[in-house]
N, CA, C, O and CB atoms as a CASP TS submission, in Angstrom:
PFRMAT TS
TARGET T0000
AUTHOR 0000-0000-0000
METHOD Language model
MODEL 1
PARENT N/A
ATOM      1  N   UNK     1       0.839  -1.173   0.000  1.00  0.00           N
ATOM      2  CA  UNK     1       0.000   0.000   0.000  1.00  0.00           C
ATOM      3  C   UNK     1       0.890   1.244   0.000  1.00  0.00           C
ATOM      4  O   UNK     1       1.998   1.297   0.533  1.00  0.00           O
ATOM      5  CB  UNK     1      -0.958  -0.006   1.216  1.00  0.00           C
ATOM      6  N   UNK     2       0.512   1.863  -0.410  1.00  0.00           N
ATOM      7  CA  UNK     2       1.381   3.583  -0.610  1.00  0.00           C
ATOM      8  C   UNK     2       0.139   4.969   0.133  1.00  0.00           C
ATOM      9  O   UNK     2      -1.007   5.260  -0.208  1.00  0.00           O
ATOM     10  CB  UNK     2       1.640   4.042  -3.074  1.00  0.00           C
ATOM     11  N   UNK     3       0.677   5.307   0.785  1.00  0.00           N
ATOM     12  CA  UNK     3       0.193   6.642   1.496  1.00  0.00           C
ATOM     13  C   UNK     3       1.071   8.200   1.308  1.00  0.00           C
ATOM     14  O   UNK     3       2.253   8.385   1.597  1.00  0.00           O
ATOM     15  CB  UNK     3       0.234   6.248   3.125  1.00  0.00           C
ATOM     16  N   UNK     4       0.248   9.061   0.827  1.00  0.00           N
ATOM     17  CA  UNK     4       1.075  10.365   0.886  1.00  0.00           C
ATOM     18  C   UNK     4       1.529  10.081   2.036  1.00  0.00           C
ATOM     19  O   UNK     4       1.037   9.258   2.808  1.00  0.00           O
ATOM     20  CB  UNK     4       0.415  11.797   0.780  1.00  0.00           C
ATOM     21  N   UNK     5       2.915  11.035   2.299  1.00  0.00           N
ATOM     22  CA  UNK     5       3.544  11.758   3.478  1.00  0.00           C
ATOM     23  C   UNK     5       4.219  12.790   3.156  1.00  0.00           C
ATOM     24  O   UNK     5       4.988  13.009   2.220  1.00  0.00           O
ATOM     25  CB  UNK     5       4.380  11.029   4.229  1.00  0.00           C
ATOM     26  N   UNK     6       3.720  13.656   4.364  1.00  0.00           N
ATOM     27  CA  UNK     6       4.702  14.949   4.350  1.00  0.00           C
ATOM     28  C   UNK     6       5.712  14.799   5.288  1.00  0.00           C
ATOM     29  O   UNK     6       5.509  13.923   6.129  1.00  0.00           O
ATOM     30  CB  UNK     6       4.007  16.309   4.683  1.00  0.00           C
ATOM     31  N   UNK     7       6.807  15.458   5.370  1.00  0.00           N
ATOM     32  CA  UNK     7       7.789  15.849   5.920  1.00  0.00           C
ATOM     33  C   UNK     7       7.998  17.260   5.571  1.00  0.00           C
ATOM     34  O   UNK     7       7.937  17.809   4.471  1.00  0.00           O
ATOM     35  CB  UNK     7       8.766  15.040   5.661  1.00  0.00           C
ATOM     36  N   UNK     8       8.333  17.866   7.066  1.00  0.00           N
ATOM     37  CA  UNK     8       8.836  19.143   7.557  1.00  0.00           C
ATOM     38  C   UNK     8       9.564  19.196   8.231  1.00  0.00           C
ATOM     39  O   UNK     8       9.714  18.178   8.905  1.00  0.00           O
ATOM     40  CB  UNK     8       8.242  19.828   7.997  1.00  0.00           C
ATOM     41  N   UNK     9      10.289  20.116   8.451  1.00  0.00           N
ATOM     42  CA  UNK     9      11.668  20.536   9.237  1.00  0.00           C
ATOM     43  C   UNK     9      10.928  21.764  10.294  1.00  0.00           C
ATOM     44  O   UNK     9      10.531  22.839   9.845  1.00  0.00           O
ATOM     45  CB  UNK     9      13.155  21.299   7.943  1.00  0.00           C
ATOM     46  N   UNK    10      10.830  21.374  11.781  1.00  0.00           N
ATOM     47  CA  UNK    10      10.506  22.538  12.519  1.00  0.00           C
ATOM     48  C   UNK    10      11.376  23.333  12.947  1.00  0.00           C
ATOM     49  O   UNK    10      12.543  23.416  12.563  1.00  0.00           O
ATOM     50  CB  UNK    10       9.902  22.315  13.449  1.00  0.00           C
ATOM     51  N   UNK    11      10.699  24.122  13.987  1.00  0.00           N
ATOM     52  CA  UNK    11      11.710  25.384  14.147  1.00  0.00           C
ATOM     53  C   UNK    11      12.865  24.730  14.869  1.00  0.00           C
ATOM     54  O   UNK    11      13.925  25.344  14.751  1.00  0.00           O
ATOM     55  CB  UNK    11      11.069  26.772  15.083  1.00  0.00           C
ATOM     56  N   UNK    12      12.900  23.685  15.550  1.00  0.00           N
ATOM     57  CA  UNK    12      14.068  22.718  16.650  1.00  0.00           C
ATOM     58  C   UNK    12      14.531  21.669  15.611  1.00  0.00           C
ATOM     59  O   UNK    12      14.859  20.509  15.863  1.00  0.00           O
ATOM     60  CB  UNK    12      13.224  21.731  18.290  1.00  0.00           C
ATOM     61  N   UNK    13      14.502  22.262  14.422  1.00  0.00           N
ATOM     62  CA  UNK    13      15.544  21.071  13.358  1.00  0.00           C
ATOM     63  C   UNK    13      15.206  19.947  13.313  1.00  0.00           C
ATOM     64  O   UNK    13      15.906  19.063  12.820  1.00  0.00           O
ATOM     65  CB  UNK    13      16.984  20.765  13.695  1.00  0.00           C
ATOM     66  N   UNK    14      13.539  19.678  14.054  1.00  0.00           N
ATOM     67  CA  UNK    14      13.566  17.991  14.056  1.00  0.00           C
ATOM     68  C   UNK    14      12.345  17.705  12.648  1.00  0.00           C
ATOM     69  O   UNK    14      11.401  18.435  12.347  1.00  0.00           O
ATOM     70  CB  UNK    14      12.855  17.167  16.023  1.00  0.00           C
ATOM     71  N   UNK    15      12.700  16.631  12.098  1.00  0.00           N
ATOM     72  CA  UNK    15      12.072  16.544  11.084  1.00  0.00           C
ATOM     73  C   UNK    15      10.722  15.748  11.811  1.00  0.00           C
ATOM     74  O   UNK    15      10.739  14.705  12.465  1.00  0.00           O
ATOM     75  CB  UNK    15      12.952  15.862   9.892  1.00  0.00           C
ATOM     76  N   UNK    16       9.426  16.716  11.416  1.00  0.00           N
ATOM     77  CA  UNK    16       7.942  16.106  11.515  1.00  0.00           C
ATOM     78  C   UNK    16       7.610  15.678  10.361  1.00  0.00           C
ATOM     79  O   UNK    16       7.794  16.421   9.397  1.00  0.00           O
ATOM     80  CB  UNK    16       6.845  17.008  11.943  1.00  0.00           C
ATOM     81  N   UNK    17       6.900  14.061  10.130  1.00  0.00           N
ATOM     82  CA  UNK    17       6.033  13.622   8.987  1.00  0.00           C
ATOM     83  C   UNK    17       4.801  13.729   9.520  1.00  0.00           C
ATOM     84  O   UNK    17       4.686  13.859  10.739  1.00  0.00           O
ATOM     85  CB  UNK    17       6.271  12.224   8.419  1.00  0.00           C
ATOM     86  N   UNK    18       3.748  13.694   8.728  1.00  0.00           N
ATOM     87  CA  UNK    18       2.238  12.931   8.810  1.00  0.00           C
ATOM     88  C   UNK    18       1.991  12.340   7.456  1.00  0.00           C
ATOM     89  O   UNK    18       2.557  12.468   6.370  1.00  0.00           O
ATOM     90  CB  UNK    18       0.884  14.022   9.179  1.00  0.00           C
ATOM     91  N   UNK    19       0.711  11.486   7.976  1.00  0.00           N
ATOM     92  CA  UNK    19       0.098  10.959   6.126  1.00  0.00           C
ATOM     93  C   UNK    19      -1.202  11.507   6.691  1.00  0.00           C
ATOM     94  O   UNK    19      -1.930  11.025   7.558  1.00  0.00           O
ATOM     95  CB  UNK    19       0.034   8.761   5.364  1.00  0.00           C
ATOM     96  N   UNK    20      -1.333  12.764   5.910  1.00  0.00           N
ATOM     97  CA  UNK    20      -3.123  13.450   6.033  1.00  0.00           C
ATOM     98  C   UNK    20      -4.736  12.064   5.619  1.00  0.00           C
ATOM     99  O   UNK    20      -5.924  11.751   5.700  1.00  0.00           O
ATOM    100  CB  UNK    20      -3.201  15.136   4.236  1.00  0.00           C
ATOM    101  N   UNK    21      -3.592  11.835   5.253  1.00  0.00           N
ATOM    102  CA  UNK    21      -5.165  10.156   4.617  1.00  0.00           C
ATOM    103  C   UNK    21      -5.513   9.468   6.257  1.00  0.00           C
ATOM    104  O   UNK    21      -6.667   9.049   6.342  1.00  0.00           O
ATOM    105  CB  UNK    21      -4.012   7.942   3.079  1.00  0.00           C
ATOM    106  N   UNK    22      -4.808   9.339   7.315  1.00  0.00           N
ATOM    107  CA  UNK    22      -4.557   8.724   8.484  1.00  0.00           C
ATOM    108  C   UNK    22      -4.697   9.754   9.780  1.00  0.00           C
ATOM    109  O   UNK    22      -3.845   9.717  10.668  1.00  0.00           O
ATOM    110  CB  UNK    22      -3.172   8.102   8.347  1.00  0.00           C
ATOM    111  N   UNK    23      -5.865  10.713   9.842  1.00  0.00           N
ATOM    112  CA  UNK    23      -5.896  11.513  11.048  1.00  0.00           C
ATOM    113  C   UNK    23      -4.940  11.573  12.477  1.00  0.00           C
ATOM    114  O   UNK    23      -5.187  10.785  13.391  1.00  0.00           O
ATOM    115  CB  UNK    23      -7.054  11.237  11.407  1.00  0.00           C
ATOM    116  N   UNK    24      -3.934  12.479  12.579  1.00  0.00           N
ATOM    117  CA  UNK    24      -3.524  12.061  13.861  1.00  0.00           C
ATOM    118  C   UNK    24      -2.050  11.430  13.575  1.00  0.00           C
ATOM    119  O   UNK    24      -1.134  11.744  14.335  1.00  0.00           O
ATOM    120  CB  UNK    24      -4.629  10.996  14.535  1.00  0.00           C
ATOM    121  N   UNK    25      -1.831  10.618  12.580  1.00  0.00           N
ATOM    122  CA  UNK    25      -0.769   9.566  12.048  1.00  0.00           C
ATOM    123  C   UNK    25       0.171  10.254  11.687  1.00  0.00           C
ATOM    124  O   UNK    25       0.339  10.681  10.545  1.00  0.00           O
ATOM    125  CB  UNK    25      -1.108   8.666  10.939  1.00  0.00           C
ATOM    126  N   UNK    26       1.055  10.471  12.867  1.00  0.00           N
ATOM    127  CA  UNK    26       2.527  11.849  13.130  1.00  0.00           C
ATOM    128  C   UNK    26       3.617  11.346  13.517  1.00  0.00           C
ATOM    129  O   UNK    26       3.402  10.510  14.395  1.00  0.00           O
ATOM    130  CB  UNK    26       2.386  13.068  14.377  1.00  0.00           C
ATOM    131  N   UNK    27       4.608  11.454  13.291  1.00  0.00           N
ATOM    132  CA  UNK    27       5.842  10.575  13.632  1.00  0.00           C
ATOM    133  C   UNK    27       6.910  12.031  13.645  1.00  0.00           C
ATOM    134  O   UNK    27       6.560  13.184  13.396  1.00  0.00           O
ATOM    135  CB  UNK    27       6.262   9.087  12.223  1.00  0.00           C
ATOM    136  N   UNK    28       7.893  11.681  13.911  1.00  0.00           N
ATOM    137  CA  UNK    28       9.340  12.447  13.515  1.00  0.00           C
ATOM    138  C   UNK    28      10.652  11.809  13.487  1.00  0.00           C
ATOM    139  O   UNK    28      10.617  10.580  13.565  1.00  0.00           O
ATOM    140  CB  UNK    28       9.614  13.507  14.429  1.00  0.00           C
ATOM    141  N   UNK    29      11.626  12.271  13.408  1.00  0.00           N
ATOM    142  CA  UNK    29      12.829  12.097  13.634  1.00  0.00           C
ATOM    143  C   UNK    29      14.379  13.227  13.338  1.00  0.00           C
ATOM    144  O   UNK    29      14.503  13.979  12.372  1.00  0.00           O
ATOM    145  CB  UNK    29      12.795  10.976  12.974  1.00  0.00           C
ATOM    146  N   UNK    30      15.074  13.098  14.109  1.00  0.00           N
ATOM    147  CA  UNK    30      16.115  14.033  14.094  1.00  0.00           C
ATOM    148  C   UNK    30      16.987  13.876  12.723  1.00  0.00           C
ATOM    149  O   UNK    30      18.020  14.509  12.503  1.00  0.00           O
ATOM    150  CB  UNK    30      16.983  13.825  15.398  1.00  0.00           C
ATOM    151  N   UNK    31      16.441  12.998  11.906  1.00  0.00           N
ATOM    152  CA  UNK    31      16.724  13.200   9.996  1.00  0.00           C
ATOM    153  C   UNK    31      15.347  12.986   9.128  1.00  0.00           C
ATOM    154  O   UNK    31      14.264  12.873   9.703  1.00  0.00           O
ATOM    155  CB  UNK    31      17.969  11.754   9.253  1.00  0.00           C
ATOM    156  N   UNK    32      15.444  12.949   8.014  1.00  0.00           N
ATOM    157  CA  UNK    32      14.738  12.937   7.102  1.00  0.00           C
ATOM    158  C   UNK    32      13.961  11.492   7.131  1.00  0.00           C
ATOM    159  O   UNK    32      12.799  11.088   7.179  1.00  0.00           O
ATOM    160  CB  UNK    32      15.524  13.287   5.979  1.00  0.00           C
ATOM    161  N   UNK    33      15.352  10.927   7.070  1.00  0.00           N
ATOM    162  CA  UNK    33      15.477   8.996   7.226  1.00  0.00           C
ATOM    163  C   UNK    33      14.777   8.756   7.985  1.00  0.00           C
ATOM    164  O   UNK    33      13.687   8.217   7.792  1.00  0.00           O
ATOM    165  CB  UNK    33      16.760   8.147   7.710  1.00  0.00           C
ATOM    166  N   UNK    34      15.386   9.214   9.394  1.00  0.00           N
ATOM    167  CA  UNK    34      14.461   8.838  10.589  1.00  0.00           C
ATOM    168  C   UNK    34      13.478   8.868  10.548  1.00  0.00           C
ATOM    169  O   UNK    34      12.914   7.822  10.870  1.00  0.00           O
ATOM    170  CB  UNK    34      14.478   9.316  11.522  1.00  0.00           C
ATOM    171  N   UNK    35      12.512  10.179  10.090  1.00  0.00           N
ATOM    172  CA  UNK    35      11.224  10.603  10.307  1.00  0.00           C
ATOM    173  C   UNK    35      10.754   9.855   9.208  1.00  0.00           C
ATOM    174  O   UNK    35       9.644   9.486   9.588  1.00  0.00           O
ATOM    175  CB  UNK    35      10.925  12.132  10.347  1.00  0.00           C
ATOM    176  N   UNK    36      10.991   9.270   7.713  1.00  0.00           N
ATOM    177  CA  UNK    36      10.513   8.553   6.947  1.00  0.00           C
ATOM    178  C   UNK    36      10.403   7.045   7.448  1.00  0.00           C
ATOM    179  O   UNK    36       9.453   6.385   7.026  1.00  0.00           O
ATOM    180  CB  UNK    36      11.184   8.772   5.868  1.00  0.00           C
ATOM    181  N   UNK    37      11.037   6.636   8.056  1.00  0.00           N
ATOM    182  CA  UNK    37      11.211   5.390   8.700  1.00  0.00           C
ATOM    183  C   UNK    37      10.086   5.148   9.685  1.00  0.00           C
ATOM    184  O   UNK    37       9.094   4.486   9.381  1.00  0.00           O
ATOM    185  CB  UNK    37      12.542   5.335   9.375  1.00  0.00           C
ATOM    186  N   UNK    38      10.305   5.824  11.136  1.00  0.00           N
ATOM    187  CA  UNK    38       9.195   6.425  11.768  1.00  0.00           C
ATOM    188  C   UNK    38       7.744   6.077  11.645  1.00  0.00           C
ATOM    189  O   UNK    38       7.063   5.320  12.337  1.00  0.00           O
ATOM    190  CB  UNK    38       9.265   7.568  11.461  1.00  0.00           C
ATOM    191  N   UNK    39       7.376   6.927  10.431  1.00  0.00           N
ATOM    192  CA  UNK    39       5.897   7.245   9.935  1.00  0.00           C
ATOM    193  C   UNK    39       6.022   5.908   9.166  1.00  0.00           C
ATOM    194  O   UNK    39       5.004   5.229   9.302  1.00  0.00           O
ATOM    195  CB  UNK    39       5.519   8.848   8.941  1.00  0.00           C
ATOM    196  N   UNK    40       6.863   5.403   8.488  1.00  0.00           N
ATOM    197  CA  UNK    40       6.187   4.375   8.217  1.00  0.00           C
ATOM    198  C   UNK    40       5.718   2.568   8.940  1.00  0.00           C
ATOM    199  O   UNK    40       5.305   1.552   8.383  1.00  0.00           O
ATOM    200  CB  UNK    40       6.775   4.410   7.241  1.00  0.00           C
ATOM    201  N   UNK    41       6.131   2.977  10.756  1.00  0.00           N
ATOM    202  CA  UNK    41       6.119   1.980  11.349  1.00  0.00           C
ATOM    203  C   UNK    41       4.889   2.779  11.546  1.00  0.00           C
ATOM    204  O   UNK    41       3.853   2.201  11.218  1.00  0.00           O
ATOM    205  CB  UNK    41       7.168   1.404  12.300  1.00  0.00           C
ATOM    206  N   UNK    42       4.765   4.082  12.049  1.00  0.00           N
ATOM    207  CA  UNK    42       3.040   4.965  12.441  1.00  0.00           C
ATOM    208  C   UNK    42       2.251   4.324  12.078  1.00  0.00           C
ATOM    209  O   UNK    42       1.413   3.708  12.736  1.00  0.00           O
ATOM    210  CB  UNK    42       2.528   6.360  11.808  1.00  0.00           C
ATOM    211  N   UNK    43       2.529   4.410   9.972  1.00  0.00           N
ATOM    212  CA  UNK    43       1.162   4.466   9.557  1.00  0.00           C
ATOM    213  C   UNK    43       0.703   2.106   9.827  1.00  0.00           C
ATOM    214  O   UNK    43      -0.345   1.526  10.113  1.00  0.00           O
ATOM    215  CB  UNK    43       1.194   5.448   7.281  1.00  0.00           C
ATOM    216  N   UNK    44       1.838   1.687   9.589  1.00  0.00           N
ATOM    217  CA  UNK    44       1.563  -0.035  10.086  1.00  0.00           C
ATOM    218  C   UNK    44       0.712  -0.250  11.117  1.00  0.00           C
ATOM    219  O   UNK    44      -0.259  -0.998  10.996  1.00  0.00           O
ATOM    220  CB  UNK    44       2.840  -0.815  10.632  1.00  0.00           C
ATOM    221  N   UNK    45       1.103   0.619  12.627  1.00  0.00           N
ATOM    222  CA  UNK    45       0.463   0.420  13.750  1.00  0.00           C
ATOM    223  C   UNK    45      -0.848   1.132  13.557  1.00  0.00           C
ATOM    224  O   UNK    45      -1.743   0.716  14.293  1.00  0.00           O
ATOM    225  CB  UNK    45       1.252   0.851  14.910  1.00  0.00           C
ATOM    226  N   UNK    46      -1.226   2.285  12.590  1.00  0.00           N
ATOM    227  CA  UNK    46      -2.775   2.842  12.519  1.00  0.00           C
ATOM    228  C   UNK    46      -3.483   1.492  11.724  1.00  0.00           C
ATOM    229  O   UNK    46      -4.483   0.969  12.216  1.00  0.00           O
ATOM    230  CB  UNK    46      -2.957   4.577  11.461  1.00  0.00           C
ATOM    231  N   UNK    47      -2.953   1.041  10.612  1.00  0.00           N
ATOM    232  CA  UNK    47      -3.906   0.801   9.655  1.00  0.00           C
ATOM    233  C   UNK    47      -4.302  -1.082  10.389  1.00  0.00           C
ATOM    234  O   UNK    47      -5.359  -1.647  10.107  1.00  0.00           O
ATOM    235  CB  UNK    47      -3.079   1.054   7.723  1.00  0.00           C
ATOM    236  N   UNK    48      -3.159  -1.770  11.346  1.00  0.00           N
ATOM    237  CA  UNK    48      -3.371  -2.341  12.385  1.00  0.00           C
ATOM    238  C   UNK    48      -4.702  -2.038  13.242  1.00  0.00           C
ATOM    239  O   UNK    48      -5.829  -2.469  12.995  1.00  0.00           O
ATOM    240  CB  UNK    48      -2.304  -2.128  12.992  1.00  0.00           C
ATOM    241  N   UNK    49      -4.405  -1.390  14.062  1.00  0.00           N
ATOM    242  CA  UNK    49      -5.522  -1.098  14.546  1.00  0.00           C
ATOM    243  C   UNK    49      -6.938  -0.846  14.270  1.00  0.00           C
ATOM    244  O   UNK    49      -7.829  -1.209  15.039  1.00  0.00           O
ATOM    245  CB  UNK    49      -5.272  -0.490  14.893  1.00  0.00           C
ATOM    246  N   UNK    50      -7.249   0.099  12.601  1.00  0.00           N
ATOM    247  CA  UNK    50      -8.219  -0.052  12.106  1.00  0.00           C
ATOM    248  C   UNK    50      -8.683  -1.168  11.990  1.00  0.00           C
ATOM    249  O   UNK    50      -9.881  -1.396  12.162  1.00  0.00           O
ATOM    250  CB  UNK    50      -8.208   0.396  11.297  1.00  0.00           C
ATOM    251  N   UNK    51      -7.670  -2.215  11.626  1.00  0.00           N
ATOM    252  CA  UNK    51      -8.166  -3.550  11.014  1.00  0.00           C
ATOM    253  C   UNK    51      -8.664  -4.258  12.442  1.00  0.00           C
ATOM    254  O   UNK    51      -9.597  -5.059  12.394  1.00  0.00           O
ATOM    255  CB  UNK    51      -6.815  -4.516  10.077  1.00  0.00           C
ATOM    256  N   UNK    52      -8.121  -3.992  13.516  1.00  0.00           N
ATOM    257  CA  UNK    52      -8.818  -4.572  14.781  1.00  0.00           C
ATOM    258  C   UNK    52      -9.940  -4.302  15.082  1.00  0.00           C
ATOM    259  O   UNK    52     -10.807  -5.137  15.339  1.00  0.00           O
ATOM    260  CB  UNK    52      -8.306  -4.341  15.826  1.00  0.00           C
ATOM    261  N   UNK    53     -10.090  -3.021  15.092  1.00  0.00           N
ATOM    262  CA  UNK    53     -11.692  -2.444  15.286  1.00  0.00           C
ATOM    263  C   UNK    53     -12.774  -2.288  13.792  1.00  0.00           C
ATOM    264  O   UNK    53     -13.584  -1.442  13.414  1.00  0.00           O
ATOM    265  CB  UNK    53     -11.496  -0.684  15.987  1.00  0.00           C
ATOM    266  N   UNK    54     -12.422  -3.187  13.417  1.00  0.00           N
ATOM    267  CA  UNK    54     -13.074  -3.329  11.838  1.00  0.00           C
ATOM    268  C   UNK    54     -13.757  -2.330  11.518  1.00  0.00           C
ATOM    269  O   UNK    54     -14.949  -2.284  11.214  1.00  0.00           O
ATOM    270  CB  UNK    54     -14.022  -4.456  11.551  1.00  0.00           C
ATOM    271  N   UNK    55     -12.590  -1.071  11.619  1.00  0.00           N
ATOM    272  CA  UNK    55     -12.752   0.092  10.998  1.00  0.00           C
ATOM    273  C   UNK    55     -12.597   0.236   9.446  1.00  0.00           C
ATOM    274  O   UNK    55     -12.013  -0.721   8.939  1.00  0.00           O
ATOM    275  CB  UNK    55     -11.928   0.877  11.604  1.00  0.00           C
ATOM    276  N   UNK    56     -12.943   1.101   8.686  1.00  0.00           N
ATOM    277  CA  UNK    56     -12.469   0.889   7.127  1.00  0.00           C
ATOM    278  C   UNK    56     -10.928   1.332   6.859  1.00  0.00           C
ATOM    279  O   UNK    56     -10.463   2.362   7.345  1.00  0.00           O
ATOM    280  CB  UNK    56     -13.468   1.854   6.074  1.00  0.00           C
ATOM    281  N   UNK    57     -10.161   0.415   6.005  1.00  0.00           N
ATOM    282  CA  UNK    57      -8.966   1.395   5.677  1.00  0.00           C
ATOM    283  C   UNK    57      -8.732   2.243   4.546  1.00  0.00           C
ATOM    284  O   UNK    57      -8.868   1.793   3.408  1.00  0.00           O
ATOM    285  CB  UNK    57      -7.929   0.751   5.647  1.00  0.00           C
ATOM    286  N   UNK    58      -8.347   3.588   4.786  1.00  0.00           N
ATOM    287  CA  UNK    58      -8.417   4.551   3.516  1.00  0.00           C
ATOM    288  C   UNK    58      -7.396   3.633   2.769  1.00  0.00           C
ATOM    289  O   UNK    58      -6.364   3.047   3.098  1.00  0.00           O
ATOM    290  CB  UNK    58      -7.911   6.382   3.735  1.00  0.00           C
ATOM    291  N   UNK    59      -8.395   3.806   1.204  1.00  0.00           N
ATOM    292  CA  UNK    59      -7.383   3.490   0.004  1.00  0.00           C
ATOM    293  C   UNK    59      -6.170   3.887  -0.446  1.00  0.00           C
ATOM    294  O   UNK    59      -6.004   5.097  -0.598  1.00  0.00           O
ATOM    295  CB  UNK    59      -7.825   3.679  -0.891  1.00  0.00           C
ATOM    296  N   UNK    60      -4.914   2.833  -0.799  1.00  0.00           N
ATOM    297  CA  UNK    60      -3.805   3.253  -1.080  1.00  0.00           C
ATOM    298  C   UNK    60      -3.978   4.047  -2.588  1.00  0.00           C
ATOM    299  O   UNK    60      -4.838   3.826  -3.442  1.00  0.00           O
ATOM    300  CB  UNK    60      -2.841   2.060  -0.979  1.00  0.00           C
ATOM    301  N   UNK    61      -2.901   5.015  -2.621  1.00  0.00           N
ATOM    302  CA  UNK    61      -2.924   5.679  -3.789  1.00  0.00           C
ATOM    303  C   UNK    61      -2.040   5.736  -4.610  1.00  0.00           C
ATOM    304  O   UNK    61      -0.835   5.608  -4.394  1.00  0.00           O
ATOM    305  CB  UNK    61      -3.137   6.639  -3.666  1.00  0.00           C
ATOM    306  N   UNK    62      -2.601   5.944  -5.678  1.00  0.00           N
ATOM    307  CA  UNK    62      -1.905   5.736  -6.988  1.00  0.00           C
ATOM    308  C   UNK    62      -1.572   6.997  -7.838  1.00  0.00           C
ATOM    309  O   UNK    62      -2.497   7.694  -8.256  1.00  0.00           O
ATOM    310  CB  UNK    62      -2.757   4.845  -7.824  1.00  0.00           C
ATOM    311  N   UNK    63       0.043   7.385  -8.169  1.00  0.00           N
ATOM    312  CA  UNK    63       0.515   8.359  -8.660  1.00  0.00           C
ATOM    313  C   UNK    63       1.157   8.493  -9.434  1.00  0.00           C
ATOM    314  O   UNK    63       2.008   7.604  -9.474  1.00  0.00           O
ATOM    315  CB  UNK    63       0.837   8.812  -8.191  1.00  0.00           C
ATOM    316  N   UNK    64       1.233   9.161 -10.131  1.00  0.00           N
ATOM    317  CA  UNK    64       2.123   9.098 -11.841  1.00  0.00           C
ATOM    318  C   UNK    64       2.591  10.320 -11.655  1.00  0.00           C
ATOM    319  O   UNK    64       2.002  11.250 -11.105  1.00  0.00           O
ATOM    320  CB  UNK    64       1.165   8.964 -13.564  1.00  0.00           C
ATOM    321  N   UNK    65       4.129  10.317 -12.320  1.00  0.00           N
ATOM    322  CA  UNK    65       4.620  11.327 -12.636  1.00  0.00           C
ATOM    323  C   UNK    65       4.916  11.488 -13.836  1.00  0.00           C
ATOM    324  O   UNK    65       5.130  10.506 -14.547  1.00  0.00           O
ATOM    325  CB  UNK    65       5.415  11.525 -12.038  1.00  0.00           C
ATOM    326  N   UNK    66       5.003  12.956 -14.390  1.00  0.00           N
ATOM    327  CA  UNK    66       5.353  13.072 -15.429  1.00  0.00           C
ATOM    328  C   UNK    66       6.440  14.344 -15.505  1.00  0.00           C
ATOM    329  O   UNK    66       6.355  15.232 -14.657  1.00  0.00           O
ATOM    330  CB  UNK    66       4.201  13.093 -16.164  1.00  0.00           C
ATOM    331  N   UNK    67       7.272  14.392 -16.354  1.00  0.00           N
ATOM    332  CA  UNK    67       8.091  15.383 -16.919  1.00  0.00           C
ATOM    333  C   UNK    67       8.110  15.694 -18.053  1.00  0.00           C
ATOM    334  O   UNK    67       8.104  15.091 -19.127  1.00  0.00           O
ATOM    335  CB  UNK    67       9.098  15.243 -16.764  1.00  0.00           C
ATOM    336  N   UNK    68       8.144  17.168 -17.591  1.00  0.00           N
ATOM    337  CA  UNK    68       7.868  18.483 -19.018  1.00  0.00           C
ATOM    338  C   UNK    68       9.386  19.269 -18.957  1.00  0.00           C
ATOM    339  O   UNK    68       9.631  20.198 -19.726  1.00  0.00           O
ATOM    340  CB  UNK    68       6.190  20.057 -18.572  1.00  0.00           C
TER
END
C-alpha cells in the first residue's frame, strides 16, 4: 500500500512527517530517514488497529509522474 507523506523541518531542526489520509498519524525524527522510517512503522500500527476495530482502511494511492 502507498500513502502520501509529508515531511517538515521545525523550528528545533527535528524533522515532523504525517500521512493526512490517516488523522492524527505523526511521527518524527532528528533526519529525514528517521522521520521517513518512523511514519512508516506509524502508519503499520494505525492501519493495524483499524483492522482490529473493523474500521475501514483509507485506500492506497496511486501516482504518476510526469516530466515536461
Amino acid at each position: 500500500m502507498k500513502y502520501r507523506v509529508i515531511v517538515e523541518q521545525d523550528e528545533d531542526k527535528v524533522f515532523v512527517a504525517e500521512c493526512p489520509a490517516l488523522p492524527g498519524c505523526i511521527s518524527q525524527g532528528k533526519t529525514r530517514q528517521e522521520a521517513l522510517k518512523n511514519i512508516k512503522d506509524a502508519i503499520k500500527g494505525y492501519i493495524e488497529s483499524l483492522k482490529k476495530h473493523n474500521e475501514p482502511v483509507p485506500p492506497s494511492i496511486y501516482e504518476d509522474m510526469v516530466e515536461i
